[in-house]
C-alpha positions, 0 to 999 in steps of 0.5 A: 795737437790732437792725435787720433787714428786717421781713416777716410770717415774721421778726416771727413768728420773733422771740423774747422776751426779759427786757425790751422789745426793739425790732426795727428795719426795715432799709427804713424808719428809725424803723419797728419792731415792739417785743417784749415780755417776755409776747411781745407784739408792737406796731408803733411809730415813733419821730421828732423833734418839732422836728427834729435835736437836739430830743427823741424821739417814740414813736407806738405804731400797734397790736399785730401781728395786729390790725394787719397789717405792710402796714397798720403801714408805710402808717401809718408813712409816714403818720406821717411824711408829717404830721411831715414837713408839721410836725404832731406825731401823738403829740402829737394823739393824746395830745390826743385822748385827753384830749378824751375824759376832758375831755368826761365827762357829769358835768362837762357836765351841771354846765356846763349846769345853771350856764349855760343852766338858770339863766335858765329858771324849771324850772331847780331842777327839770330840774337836780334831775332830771338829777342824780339820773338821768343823772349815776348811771348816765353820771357817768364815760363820756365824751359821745363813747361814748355812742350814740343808742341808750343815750339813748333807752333811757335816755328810754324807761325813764324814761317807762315808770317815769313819771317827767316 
């Protein structure tokens, strides 16, 4: 792969070609700007998990121009700041992203139907009432994008409608 020093005219320089080719800087190893056949330009770092011998990491920061060379490198220096202290950032983003699908509003709902709701005697009914409103409209929607505001919608909506 080709290694030069990155600055804002060289990444802009850079050319497509038939596949993925990724562009290394020259001052900070493991940091470059990988390039698209559509011409597509994102940030990346590649390291090791375990040290010497062990398999490599990518962690993908952001395309270029929503994220600015300067903010790509802090980073990048960041990223292998936490390697450095024996963190594995991709490996927490990865979790990360799964927290989010793990925590749908489907699958918690039903954790509380079968844990809180069934020591309480309106529990058939609160249950029965959050499967047919909640569930339909947020089945699939993580609890951690839904705001403030969507639930009081949601409430107010339902109060208007006269529903209990």
């Amino acid at each position: 792969m080709p290694r030069l020093k990155l600055t804002k005219s060289a990444i802009d320089a850079l050319p497509k070609s038939a596949r993925d080719v990724v562009y290394w800087d020259s001052g900070c190893p493991g940091f470059g700007v990988k390039v698209t056949p559509k011409g597509r330009k994102v940030f990346i770092v590649l390291y090791r998990a375990g040290g010497a011998g062990s398999r490599l990491r990518k962690y993908t920061i952001g395309p270029y121009g929503r994220v600015t060379l300067h903010q790509a490198r802090v980073a990048a220096l960041k990223i292998f700041a936490a390697r450095a202290e024996g963190k594995d950032p991709a490996a927490e983003k990865l979790q990360t992203r799964r927290r989010l699908v793990a925590d749908r509003v489907e699958d918690l709902i039903e954790l509380f139907i079968t844990e809180h709701l069934s020591k309480k005697r309106s529990a058939r009914e609160i249950s029965r009432l959050l499967r047919r409103e909640v569930v339909p409209k947020w089945e699939m929607r993580s609890i951690h994008e839904i705001g403030k505001r969507e639930v009081i919608e949601l409430v107010s909506e339902l109060t208007a409608r006269g529903a209990p």
